[in-house]
C-alpha positions in Angstrom: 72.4 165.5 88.6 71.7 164.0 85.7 70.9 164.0 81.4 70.4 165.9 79.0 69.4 165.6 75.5 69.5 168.2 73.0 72.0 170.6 71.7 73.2 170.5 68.4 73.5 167.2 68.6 70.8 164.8 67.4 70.2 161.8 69.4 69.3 158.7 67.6 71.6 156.1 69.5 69.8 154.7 72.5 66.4 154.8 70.6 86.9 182.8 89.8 84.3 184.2 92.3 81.2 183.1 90.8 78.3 182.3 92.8 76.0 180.9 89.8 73.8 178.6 91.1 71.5 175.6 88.8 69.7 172.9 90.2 68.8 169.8 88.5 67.7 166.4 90.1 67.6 168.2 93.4 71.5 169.7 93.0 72.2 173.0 93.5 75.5 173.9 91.8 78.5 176.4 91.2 80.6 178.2 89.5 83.8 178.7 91.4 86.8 180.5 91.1 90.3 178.7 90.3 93.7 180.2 90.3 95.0 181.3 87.1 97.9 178.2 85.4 99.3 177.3 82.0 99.8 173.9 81.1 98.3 171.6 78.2 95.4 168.6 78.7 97.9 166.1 77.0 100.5 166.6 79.9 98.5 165.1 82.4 96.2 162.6 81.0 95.3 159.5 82.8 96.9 156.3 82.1 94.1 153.4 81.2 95.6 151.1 83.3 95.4 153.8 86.5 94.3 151.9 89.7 92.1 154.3 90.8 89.5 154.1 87.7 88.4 150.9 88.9 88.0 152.3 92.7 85.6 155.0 91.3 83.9 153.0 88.7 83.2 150.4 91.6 82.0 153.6 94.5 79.3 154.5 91.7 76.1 152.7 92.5 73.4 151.9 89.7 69.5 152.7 90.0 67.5 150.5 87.7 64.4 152.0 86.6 64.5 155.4 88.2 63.3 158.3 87.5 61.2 156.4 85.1 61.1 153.2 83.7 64.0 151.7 81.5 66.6 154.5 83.0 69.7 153.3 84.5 70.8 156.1 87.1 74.1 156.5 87.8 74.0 157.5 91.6 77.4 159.0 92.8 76.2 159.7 96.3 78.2 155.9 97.1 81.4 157.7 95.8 81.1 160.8 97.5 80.4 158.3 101.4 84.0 156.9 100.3 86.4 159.7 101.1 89.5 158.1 99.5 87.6 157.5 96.3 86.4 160.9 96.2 89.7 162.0 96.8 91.3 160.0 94.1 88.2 161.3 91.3 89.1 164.9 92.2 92.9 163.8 92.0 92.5 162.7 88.6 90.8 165.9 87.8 92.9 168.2 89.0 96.0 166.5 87.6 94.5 166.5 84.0 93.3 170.5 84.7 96.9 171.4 86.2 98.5 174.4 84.2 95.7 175.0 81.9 94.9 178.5 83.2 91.0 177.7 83.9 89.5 180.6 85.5 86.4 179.2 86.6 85.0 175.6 87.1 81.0 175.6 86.4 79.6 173.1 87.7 76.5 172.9 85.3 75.7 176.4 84.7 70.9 184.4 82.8 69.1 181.0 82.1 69.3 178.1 79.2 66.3 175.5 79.2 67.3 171.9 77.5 65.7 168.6 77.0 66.9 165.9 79.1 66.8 161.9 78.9 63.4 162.1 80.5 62.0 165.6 80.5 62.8 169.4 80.7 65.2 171.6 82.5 66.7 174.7 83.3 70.0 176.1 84.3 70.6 179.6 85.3 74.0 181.2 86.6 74.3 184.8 88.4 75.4 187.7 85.4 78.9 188.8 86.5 79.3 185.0 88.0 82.3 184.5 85.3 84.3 187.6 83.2 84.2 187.9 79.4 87.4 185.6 77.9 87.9 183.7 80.9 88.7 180.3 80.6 86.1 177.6 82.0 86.2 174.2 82.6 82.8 172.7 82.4 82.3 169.9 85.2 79.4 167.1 85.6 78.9 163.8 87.0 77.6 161.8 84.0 77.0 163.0 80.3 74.5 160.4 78.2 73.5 162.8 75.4 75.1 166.2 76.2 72.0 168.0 76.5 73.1 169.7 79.9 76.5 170.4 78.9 75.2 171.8 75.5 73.1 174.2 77.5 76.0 175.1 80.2 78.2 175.5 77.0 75.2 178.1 75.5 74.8 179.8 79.0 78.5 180.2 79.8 79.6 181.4 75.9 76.4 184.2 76.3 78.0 185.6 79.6 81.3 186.0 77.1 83.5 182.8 78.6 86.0 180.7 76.8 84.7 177.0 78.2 87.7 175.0 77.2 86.5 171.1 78.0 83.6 169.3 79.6 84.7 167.0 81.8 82.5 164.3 83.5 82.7 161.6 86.1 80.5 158.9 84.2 80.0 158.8 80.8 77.2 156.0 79.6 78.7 154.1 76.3 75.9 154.1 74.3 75.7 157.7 73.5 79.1 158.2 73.0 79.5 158.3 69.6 76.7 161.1 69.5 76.8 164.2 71.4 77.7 167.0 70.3 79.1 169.9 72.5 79.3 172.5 69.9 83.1 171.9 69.2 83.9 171.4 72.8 86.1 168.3 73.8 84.4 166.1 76.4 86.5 164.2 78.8 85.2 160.9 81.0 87.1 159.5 83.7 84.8 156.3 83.8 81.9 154.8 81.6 79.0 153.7 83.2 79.2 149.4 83.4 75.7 149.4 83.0 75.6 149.8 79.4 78.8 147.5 78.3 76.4 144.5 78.9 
């Protein structure tokens, strides 16, 4: 997958029975449908000190210089070849998401074009993918600037859907303190080691 840039947000810091489909970095992606629960974020959050957080932040390998020079790509493809790892990521996630009555997971999500860290994309989801007011849990593998999850937030809200969090494999340190998901909480089970050098 990949990042994003612009939203709302300005970045200065570095420098259920959808069928939606987006593709970006070669990923084709979906919204799917998720049974309906009631539960809050805060009962299931993940303790720092979980063991597993170091499993997944050690599966994720690091591309220097790709796509272009000077990016740092976070490949996941090394988490998704270790079955328990992957296991334990989507544990985490569904432990967190437990109760919360999400209709709908997106992953990246009619169509909203967005600036990313290096260059231009577009993400499109079928019309009827989602219903108006249903709740929808935004899902990604890394978020840098929030530019893709500032345009799945924009695509989902047009189609009428209540996107209640972003939540996101990788997030990269640096950038942290500057997206912006128009209101939307973001949540990150690991940050990228890459940057905390």
């Amino acid at each position: 997958m990949g990042e994003e840039a612009n939203c709302d947000a300005v970045m200065e810091a570095g420098n259920g029975n959808g069928n939606g489909k987006a593709k970006e970095n070669g990923h084709a992606t979906a919204v799917v449908a998720m049974p309906d629960v009631k539960a809050k974020a805060e009962d299931a959050v993940v303790a720092p000190g979980d063991p597993r957080l170091q499993g997944i932040s050690d599966a994720i390998r690091v591309v220097p210089h790709f796509p272009k020079q000077g990016i740092m790509f976070n490949d996941i493809t090394t988490l998704l070849l270790r079955p328990g790892v992957f296991k334990d990521a989507l544990d985490m996630f569904v432990e967190r998401y437990r109760g919360m009555g999400i209709a709908a997971v997106a992953g990246e999500v009619i169509s909203e074009t967005y600036v990313l860290e290096y260059g231009t994309d577009c993400l499109e989801m079928h019309v009827g993918a989602i219903e108006p007011r249903e709740r929808v849990l935004i899902v990604d593998d890394l978020v840098a600037t929030g530019g893709t999850l500032c345009a799945a937030i924009n695509l989902l809200e047009r189609a009428g859907a209540d996107v209640v969090e972003c939540a996101c494999l990788i997030g990269l340190p640096k950038f942290k303190d500057f997206y912006k998901l128009n209101g939307k909480p973001v949540y990150v089970l690991v940050e990228s080691l890459e940057y905390e050098k």
